[in-house]
C-alpha positions as CSV (number, residue, x, y, z in Angstrom):
1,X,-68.0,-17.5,-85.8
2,X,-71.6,-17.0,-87.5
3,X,-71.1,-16.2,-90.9
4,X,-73.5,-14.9,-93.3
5,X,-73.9,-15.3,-97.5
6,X,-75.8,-12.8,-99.4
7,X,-76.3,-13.8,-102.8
8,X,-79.2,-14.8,-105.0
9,X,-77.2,-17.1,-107.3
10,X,-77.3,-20.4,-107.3
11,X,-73.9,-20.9,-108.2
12,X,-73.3,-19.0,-104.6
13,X,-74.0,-22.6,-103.0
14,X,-70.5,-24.0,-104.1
15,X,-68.9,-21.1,-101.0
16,X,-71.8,-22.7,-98.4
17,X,-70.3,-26.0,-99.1
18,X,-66.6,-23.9,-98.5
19,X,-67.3,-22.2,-95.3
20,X,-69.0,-25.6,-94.1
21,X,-66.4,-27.5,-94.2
22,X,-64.7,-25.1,-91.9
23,X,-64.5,-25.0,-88.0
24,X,-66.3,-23.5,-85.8
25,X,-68.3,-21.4,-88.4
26,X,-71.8,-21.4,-88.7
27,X,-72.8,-20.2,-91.8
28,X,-76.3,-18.4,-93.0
29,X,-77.7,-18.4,-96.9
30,X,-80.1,-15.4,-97.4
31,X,-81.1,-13.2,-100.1
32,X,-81.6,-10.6,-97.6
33,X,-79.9,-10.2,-93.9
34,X,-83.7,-9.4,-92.7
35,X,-84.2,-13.2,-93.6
36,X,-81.5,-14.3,-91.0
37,X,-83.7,-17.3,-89.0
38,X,-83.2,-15.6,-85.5
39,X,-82.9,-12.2,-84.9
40,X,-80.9,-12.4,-82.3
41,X,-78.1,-13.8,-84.4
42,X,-75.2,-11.7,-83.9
43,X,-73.1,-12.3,-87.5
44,X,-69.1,-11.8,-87.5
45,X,-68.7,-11.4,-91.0
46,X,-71.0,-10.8,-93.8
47,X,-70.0,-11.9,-97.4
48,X,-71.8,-10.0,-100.5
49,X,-72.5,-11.7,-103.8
50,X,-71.3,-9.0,-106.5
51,X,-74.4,-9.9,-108.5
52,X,-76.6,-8.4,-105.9
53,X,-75.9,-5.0,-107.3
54,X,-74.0,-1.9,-105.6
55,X,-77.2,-0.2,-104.7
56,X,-78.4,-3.2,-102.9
57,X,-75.3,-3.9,-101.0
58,X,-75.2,-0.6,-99.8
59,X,-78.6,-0.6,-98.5
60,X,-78.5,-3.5,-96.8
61,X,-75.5,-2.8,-95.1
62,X,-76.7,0.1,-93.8
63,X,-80.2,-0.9,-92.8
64,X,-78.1,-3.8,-90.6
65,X,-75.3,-1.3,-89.1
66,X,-78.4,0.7,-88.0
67,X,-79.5,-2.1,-86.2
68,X,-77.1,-3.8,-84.7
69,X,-73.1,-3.6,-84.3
70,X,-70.8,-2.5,-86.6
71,X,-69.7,-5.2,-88.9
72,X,-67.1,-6.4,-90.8
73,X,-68.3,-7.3,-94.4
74,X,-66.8,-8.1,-97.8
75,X,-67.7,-8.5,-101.5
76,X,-67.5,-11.9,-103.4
77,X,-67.1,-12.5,-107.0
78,X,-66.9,-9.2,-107.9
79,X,-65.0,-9.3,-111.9
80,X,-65.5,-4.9,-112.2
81,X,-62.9,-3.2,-110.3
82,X,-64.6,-0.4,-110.2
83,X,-67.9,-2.1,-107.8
84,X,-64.9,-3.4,-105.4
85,X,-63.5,0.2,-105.0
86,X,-67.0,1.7,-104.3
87,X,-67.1,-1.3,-101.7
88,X,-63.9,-0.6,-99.8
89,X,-65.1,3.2,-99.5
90,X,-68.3,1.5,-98.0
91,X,-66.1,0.7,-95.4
92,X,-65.5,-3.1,-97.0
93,X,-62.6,-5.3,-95.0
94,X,-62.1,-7.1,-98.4
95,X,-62.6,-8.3,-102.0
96,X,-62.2,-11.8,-102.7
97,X,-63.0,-13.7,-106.6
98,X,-61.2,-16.6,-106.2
99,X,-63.3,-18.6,-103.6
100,X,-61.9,-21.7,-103.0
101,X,-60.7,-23.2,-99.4
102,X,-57.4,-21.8,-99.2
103,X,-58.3,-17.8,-100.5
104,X,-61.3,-18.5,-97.6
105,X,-59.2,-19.6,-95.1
106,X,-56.7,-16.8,-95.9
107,X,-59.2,-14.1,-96.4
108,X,-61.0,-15.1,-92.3
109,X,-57.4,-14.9,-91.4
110,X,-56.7,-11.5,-92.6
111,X,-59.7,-10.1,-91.5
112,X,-59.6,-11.7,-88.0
113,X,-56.3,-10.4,-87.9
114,X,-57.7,-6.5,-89.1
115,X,-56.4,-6.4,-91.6
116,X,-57.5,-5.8,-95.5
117,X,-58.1,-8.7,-97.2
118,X,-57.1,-8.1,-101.5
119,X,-56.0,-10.7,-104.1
120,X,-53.1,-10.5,-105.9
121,X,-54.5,-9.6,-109.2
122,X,-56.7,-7.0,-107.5
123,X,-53.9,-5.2,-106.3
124,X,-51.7,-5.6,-109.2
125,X,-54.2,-3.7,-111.4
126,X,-54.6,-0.6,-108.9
127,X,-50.9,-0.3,-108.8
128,X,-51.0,-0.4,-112.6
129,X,-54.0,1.9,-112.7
130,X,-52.1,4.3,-110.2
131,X,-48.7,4.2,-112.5
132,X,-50.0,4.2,-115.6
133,X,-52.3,7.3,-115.3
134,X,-48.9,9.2,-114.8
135,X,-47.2,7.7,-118.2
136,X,-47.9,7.9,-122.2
137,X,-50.7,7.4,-123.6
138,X,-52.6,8.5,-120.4
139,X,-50.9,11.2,-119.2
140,X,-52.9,12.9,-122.2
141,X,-55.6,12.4,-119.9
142,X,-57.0,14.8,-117.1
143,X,-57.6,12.6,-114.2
144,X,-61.5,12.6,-114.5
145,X,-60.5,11.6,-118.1
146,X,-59.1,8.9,-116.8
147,X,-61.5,7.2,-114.5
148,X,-64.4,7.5,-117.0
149,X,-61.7,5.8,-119.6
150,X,-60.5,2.8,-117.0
151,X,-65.1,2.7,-116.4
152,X,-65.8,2.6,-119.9
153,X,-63.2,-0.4,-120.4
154,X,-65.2,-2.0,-117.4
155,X,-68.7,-1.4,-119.8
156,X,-70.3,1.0,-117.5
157,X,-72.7,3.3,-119.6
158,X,-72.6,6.7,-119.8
159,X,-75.2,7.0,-117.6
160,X,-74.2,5.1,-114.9
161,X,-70.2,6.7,-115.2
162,X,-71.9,10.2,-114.5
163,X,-74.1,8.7,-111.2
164,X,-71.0,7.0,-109.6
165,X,-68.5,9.9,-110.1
166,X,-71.7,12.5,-109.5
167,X,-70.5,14.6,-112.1
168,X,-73.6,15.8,-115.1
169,X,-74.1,13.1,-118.2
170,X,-72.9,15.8,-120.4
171,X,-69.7,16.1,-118.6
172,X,-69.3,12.0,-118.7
173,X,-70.2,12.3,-122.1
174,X,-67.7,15.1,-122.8
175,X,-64.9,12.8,-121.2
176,X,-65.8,10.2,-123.7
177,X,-65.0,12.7,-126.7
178,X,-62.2,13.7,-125.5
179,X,-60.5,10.1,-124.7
180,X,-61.5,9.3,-128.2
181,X,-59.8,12.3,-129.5
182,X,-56.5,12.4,-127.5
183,X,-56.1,8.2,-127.2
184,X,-57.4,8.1,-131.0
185,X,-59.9,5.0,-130.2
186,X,-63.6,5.1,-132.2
187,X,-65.3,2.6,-129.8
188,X,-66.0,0.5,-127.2
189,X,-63.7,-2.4,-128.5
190,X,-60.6,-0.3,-128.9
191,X,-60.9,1.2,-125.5
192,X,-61.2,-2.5,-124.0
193,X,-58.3,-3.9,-125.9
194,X,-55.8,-0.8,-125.1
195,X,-57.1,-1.2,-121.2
196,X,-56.4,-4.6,-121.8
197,X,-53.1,-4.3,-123.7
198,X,-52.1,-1.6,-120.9
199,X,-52.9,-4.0,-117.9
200,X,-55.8,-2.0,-116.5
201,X,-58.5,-4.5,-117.1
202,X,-58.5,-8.6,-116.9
203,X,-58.5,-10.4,-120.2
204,X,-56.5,-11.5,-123.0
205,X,-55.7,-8.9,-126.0
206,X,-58.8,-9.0,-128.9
């Protein structure tokens, strides 16, 4: 199986060592898939570094796809649940944080298998994203309300909100005042420690 990490972090080197220690894996650090040392490498399964950025992700998945066959691909060490959605509509087979030999060996398992490979945690928090949304306090909330709220908790700027859920800055701004208004938070901090408090985000209660 030739495997392929893309990640500019140093502190990416700690998975080589993983998917090393492996069998029958041949494994591939780049920065880039266009710096893969023989072209005619055909990779199985392409691992993301989260730090890399959604917009470079994307575009380097697709410059690849266009190139060669379609494949399978998954985002590492991703802590914003919001990135590892936009991944999984990419057409990701998986999100895995907690990179250490046995998530690695389960993750190639799942995916081998064609299956969707999710942690635990990760799932948890959609399901409590998906239930909560229905019940008090958010139910206040219209459902593009909502998202902006659960993105805001994750720090994404206004700016970057409105690009991601293509809707106008004014509108993602307008969304802003109105969770304020109907949740009754001033800031940043209270809408991280009720997404906290509420199970929506990681992290321990401010």
């Amino acid at each position: 199986m030739n495997i392929s990490l893309v990640s500019s972090t140093k502190e990416s080197f700690l998975c080589v060592e993983l998917f090393r220690c492996l069998k029958d894996v041949s494994v591939y650090k780049i920065t880039r898939l266009e710096e893969l040392p023989n072209k005619k490498i055909l990779l199985n399964l392409i691992f993301f570094d989260a730090a890399l950025g959604m917009e470079e992700i994307t575009q380097q998945i697709h410059l690849y796809q266009q190139k060669n066959q379609l494949v399978k691909w998954l985002i590492i060490n991703s802590t914003e649940i919001q990135q590892s959605l936009q991944c999984l509509q990419l057409g990701a087979s998986g999100v895995l944080n907690q990179v250490n030999e046995k998530t690695l060996q389960d993750c190639l398992q799942t995916i081998s298998n064609g299956e969707l490979y999710l942690e635990s945690d990760f799932v948890q928090i959609l399901a409590l994203r998906q239930i909560k949304k229905t019940l008090l306090p958010f139910k206040q909330l219209t459902a593009r309300e909502y998202d902006v709220f659960c993105m805001l908790a994750e720090d994404y700027s206004i700016q970057s909100i409105a690009e991601i859920l293509s809707v106008t800055i004014k509108t993602a701004f307008n969304c802003q005042a109105q969770i304020r208004k109907k949740l009754g938070v001033k800031g940043q901090q209270q809408i991280l420690k009720l997404a906290i408090k509420q199970g929506l985000v990681k992290g321990k209660v401010l």
